[in-house]
PATORTOR-373278 format. One record per residue (C-alpha): y negated, x negated, z. Coordinates in nm, 4 decimals. Example, Ala and Ser with C-alpha at 12.3 -4.5 7.8 and 13.67 -1.06 7.14 Angstrom:
# PATORTOR-373278
> 0.4500	-1.2300	0.7800;
> 0.1060	-1.3670	0.7140;
//
This chain:
# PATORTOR-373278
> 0.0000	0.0000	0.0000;
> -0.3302	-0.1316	-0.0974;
> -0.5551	-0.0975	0.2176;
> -0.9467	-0.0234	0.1886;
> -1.1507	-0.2432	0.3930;
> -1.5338	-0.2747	0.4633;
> -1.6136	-0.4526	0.1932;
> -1.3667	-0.2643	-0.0728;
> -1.5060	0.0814	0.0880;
> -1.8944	-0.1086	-0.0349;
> -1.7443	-0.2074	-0.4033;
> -1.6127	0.2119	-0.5080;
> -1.9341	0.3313	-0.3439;
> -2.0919	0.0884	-0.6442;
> -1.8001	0.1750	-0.8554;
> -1.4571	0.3000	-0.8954;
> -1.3847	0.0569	-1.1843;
> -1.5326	-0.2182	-0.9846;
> -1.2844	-0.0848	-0.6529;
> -1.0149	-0.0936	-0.8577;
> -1.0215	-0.4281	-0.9674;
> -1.1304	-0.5669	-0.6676;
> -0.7639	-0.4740	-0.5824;
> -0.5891	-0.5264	-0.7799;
> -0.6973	-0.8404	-1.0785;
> -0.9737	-1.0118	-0.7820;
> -0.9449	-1.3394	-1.0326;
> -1.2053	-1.1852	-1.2312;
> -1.4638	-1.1724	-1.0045;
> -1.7684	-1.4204	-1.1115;
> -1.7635	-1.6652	-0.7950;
> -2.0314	-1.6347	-0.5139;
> -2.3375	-1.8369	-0.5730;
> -2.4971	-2.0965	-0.3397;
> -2.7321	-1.8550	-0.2149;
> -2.4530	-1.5987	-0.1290;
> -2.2362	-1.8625	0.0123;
> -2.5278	-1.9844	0.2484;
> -2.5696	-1.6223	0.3949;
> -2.2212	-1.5539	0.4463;
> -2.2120	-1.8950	0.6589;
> -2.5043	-1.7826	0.8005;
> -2.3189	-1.4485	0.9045;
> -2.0330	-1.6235	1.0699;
> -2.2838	-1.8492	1.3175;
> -2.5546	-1.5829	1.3719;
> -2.1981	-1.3331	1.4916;
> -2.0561	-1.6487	1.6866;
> -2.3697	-1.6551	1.8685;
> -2.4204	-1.3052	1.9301;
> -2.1019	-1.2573	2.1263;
> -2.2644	-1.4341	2.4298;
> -2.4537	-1.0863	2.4421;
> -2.1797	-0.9639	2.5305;
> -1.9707	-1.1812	2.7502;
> -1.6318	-1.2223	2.9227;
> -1.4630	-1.0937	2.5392;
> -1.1123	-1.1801	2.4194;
> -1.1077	-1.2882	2.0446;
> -0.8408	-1.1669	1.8273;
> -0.7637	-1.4983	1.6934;
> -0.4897	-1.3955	1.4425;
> -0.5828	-1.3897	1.1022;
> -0.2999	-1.1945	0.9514;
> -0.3820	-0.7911	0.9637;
> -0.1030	-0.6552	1.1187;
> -0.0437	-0.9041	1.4317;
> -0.4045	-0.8683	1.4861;
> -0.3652	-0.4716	1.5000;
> -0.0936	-0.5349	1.7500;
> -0.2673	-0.7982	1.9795;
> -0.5658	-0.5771	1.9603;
> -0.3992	-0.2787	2.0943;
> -0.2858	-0.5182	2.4132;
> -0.6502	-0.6502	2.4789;
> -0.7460	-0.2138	2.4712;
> -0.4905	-0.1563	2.7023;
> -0.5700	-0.3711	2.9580;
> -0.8824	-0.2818	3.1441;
> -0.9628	-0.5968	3.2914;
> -1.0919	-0.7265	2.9525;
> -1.4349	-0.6367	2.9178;
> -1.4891	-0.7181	2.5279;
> -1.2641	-0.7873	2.2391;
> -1.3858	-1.0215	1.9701;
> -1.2861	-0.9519	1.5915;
> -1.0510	-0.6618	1.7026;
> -0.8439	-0.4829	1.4085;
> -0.7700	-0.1285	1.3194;
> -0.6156	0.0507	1.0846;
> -0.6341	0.4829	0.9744;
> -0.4749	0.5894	0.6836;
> -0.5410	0.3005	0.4692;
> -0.8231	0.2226	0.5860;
> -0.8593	-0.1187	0.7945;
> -1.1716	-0.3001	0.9702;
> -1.2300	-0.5997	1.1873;
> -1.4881	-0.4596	1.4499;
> -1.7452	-0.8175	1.5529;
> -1.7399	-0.6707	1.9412;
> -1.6000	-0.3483	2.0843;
> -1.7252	-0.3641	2.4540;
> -1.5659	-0.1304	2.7390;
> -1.8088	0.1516	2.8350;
> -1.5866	0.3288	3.1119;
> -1.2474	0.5494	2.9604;
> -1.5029	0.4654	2.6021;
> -1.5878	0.2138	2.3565;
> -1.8889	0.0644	2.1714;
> -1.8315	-0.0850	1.8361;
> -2.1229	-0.3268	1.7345;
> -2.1810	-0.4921	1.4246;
> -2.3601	-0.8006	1.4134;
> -2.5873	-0.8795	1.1027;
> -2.7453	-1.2108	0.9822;
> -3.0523	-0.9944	0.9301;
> -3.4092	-0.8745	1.0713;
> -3.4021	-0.5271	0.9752;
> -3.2037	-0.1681	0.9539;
> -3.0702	-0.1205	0.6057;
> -2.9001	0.1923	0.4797;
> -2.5858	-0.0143	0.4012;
> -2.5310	-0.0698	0.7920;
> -2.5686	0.2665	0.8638;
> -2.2840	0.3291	0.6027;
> -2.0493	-0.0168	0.7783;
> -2.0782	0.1682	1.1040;
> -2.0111	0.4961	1.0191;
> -1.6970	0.3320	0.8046;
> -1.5926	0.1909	1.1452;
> -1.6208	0.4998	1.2962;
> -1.3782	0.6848	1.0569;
> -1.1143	0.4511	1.1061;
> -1.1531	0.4064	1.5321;
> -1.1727	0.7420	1.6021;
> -0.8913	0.8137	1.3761;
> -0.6872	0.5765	1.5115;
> -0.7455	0.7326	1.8255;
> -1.0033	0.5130	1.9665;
> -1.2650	0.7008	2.1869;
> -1.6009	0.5755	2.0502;
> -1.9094	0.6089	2.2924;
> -2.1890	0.4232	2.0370;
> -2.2098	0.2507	1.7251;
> -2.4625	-0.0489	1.7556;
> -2.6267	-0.2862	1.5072;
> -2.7286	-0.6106	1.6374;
> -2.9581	-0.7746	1.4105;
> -3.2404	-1.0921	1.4684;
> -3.5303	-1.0389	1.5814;
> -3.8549	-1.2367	1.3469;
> -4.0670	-1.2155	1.5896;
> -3.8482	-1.4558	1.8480;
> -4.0341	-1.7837	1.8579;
> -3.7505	-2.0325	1.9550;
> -3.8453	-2.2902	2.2667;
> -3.6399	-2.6115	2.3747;
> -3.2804	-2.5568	2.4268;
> -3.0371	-2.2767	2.3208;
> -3.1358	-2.0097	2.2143;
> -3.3168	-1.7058	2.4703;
> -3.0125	-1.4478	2.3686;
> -3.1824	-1.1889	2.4763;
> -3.5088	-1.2377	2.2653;
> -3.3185	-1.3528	1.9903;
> -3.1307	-1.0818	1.9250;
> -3.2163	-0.6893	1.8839;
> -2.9976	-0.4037	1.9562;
> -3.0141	-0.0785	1.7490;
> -2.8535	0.2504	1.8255;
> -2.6802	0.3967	1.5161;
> -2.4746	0.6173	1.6286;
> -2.6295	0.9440	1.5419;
> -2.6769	0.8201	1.1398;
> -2.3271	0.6886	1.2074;
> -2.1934	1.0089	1.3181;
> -2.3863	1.2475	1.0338;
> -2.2462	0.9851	0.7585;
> -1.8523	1.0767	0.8869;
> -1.7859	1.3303	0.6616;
> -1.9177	1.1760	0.3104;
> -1.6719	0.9109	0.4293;
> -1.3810	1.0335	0.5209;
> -1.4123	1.2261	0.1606;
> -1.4718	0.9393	-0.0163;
> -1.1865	0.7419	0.1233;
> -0.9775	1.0095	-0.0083;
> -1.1042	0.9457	-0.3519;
> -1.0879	0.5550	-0.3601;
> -0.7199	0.5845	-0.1993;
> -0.6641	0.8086	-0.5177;
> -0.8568	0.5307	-0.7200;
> -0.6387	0.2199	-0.5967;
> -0.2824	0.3815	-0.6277;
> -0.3104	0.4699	-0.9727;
> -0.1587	0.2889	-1.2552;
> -0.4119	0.2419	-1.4839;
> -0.7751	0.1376	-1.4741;
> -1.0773	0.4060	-1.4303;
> -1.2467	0.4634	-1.7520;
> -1.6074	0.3504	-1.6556;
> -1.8873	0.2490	-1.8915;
> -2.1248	0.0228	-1.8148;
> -2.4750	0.1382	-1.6727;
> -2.7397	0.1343	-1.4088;
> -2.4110	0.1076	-1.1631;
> -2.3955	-0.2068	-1.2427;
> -2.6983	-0.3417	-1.0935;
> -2.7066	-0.1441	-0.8118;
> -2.7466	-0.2240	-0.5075;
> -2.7066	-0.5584	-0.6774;
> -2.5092	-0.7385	-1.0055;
> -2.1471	-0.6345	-0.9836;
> -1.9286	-0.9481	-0.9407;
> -1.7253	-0.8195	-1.2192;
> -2.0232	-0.7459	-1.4300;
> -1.8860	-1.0778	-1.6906;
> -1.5865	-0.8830	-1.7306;
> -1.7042	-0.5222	-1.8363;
> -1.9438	-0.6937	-2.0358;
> -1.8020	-0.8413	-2.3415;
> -1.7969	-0.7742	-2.6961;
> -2.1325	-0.5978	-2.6560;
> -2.4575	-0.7131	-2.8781;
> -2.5858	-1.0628	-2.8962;
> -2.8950	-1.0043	-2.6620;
> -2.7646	-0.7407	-2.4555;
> -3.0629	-0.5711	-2.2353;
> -2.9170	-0.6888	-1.8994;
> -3.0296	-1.0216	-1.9856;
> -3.4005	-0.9178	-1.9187;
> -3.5167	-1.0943	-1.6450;
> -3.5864	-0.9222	-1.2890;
> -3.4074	-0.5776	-1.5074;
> -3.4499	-0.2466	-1.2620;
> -3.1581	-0.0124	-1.3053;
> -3.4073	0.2633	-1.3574;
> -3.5146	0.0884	-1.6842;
> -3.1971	0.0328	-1.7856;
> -3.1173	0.3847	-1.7605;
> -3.4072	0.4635	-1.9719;
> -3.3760	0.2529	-2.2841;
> -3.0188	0.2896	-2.2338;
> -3.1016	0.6662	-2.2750;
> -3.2858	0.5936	-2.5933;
> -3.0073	0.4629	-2.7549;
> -3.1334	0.0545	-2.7048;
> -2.8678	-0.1700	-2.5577;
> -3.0359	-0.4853	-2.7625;
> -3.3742	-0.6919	-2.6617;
> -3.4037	-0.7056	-3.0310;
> -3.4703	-0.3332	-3.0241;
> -3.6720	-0.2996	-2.7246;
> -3.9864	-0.1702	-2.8156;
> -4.2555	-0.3836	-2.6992;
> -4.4939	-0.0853	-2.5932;
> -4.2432	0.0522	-2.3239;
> -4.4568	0.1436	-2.0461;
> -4.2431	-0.0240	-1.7924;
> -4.2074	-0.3868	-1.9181;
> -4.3446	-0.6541	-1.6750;
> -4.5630	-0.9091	-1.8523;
> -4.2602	-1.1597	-1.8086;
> -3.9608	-0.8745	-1.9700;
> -4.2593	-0.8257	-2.2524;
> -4.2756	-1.2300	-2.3006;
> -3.8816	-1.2476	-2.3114;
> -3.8834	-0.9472	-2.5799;
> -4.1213	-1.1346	-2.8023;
> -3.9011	-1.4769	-2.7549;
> -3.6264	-1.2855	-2.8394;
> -3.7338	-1.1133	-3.1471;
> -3.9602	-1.3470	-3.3165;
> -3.7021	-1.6096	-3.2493;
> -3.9628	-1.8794	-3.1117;
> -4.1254	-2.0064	-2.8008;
> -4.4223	-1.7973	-2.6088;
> -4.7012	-1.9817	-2.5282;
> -4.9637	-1.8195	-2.3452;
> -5.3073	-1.8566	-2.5140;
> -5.5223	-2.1400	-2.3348;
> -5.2609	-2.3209	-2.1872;
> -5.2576	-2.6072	-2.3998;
> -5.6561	-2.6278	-2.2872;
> -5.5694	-2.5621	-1.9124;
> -5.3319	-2.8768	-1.9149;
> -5.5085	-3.1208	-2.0892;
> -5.8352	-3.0296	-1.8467;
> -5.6387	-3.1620	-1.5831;
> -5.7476	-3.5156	-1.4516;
> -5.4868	-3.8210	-1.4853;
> -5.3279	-3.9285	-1.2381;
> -5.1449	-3.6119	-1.1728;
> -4.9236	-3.5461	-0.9239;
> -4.6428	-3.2668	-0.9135;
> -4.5548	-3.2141	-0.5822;
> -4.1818	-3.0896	-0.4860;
> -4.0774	-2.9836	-0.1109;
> -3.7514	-2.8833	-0.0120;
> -3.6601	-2.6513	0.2595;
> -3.4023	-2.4855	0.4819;
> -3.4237	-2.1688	0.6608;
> -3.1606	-2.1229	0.9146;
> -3.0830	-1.7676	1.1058;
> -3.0841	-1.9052	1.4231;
> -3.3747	-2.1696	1.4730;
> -3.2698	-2.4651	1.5769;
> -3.6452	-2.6243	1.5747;
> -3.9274	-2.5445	1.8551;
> -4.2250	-2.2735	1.7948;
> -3.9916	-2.1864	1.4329;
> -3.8687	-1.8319	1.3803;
> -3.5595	-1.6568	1.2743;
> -3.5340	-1.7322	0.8720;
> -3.8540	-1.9373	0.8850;
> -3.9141	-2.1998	0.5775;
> -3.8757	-2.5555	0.7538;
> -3.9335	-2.8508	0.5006;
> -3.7336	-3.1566	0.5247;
> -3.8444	-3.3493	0.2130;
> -4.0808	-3.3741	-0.0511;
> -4.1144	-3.5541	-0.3741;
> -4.4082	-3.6622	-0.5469;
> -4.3824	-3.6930	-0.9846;
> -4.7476	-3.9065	-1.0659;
> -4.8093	-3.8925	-1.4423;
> -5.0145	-4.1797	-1.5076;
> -5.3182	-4.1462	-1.7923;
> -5.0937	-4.3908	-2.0435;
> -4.7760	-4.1036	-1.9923;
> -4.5791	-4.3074	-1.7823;
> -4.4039	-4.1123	-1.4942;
> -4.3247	-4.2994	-1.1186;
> -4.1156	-4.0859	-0.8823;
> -4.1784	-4.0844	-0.4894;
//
């Protein structure tokens, strides 16, 4: 039996083609970038961290699901334990890894810890998900709660203040009113996953939102040379619109379209004149500036958890610069 997780539950909410293939042919997903991989590391520290909120927890160390179920049912018996890290469930199909379930009397609260500063409707979907499958598997579930980072913690000397770090929001009434949408839609990915054959989706505005599908490549091919969802910074609103027209070329995009950015416009005319845009006085701009010039580079990091004094959660902290000097003659020295 294919089991729907968190993030599977996410992927048919996008798409049911997408779902399925997440399932069942995951090879053909386009691999995470750098940017993705550096939040999803910054996930795992910033929920490390945040169990100390909640201390005297057991982790469910076992990485395989169905041990994990088992030890987790143990640590929920047994009332001395006051916490359980990473703890595993499963409802019909359905399967989660809760970050902390902490013991509220003969109840539970489930809390999901985010590498973020602010409420997004996507948690208050995760939660309610979580919901669905503890209450169903007979857990009693007092509140949901999203703990997030708070920007305007200014970190001091030391570890981190915990409790002005962190922020805890209540979700459990959006949590609550999103139970029923779920549990039906469950019952229509479960459908999606156990079939034989592939759902017969076309491309669209689906596939952009709420971001590029990692299987995007795939659905993709053997479509025209400049296909629209190469315009840059593309809204899936626009796409719906010229795809409504009939236009799934740049070539036939008309340049007039009231919704173009100056930089989709610019791409358009690149695209179907075949040569390079150059904005009119930049040639003059360039050449007024004096000789030396220097072209200035920093680089920066921006951890979730500050690790400098008086720097906040996700603040820019540079750690080098460069310095490109273009001498008069048009000889270039690199600092």
């Amino acid at each position: 039996m294919i089991a729907i997780s968190k993030h599977r539950y996410e992927a048919g909410l996008q798409c049911a083609k997408r779902l399925y293939l997440d399932c069942t042919a995951p090879e053909l997903r386009a691999p995470d970038d750098a940017g993705r991989e550096a939040l999803a590391r910054a996930g795992v520290e910033v929920g490390t961290i945040a169990r100390r909120r909640f201390p005297g927890g057991v982790l469910v160390e076992e990485t395989r699901f169905e041990p994990a179920v088992d030890a987790t049912a143990r640590l929920v018996a047994d009332r001395a334990v006051p916490a359980i890290y990473e703890a595993a469930f499963e409802h019909a199909g359905a399967r989660i890894r809760a970050d902390v379930l902490r013991r509220v009397g003969e109840a539970f609260e489930v809390i999901e810890v985010k590498a973020a500063s602010r409420v997004r409707d996507r948690h208050e979907v995760e939660l309610g998900f979580q919901l669905a499958v503890l209450e169903g598997a007979g857990l009693v579930v007092a509140r949901t709660l999203l703990v997030l980072l708070d920007r305007e913690y200014v970190h001091g000397a030391g570890a981190p203040d915990l409790a002005r770090l962190f922020q805890v929001v209540d979700l459990t009434e959006k949590a609550r009113a999103a139970l029923p949408a779920i549990r039906q839609n469950l019952g229509a990915m479960r459908g999606v996953v156990e079939t034989p054959s592939m759902p017969a989706v076309a491309p669209g505005p689906q596939c952009l939102v709420p971001h590029r599908c990692p299987f995007f490549a795939h659905c993709h091919t053997g479509g025209p040379e400049h296909p629209l969802t190469d315009l840059p910074r593309l809204t899936p609103d626009q796409l719906g619109e010229l795809t409504a027209l009939g236009i799934d070329d740049i070539r036939a995009v008309p340049l007039d379209f009231p919704t173009l950015t100056p930089l989709q416009r610019r791409a358009c005319v690149a695209v179907q004149t075949g040569a390079a845009v150059r904005e009119p006085g930049l040639a003059e701009r360039l050449h007024a500036i004096p000789l030396p010039a220097h072209f200035v580079d920093f680089e920066t990091f921006a951890p979730a958890v500050p690790v400098y004094p008086g720097t906040r959660p996700f603040e820019q902290v540079p750690f080098q610069w460069s310095d490109h000097v273009l001498a008069a003659d048009g000889g270039v020295v690199h600092h």
